[in-house]
C-alpha positions as CSV (number, residue, x, y, z in Angstrom):
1,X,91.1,101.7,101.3
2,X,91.1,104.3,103.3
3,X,87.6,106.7,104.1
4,X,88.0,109.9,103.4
5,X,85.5,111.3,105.5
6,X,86.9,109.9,108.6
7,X,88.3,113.5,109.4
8,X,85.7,115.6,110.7
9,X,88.1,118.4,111.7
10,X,86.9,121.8,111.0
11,X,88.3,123.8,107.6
12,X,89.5,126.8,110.1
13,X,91.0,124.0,112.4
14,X,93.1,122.7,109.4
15,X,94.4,125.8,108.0
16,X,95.1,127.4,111.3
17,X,97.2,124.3,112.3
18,X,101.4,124.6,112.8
19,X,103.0,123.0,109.8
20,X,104.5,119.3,111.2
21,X,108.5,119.7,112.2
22,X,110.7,117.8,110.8
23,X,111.5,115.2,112.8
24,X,107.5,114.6,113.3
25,X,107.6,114.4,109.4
26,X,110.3,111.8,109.8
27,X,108.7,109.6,112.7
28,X,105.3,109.6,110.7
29,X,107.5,108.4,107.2
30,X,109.1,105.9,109.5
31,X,106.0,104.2,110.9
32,X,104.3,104.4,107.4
33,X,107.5,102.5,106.3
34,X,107.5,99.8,109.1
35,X,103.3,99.5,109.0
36,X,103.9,98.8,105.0
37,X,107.1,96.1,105.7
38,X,104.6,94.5,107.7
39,X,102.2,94.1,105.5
40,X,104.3,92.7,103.2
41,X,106.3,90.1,105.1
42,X,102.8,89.0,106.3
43,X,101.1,88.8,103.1
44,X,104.7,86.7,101.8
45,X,104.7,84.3,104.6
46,X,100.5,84.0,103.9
47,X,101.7,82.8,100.4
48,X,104.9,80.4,101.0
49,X,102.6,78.8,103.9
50,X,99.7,78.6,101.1
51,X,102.4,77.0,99.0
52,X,103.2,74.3,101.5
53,X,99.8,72.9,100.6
54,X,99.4,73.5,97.2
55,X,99.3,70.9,94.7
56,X,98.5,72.8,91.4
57,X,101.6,75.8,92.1
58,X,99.2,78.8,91.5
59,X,98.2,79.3,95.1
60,X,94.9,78.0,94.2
61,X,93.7,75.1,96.8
C-alpha cells in the first residue's frame, strides 16, 4: 500500500506545476503497465513453483 504522506511537496508547488504532456502521460501509463505485468508473472510463477511441491492442491505446504 502506498503512503500517502510520502509527498511533502508544497500546496503552491503543486498547483503552480505545468500540467504532464502527453507523451509523459503515456510513458508514466506504460511503466505502471509493465511494473503491474511484473508483478503478476512473478506472483504466477511463485504459485506454479509452489505447486511443484504441493501435495494437498491448495497451495498450502
Amino acid at each position: 500500500m502506498r503512503n500517502n504522506y510520502a509527498n511533502t511537496a508544497q500546496l503552491k508547488e503543486l498547483m503552480t506545476a505545468p500540467p504532464m504532456t502527453a507523451a509523459r502521460h503515456a510513458e508514466v501509463l506504460r511503466e505502471r503497465n509493465a511494473r503491474r505485468r511484473m508483478l503478476e508473472e512473478a506472483r504466477e510463477a511463485k504459485k506454479a513453483d509452489g505447486n511443484l511441491y504441493d501435495s494437498t492442491g491448495d497451495g498450502r505446504r
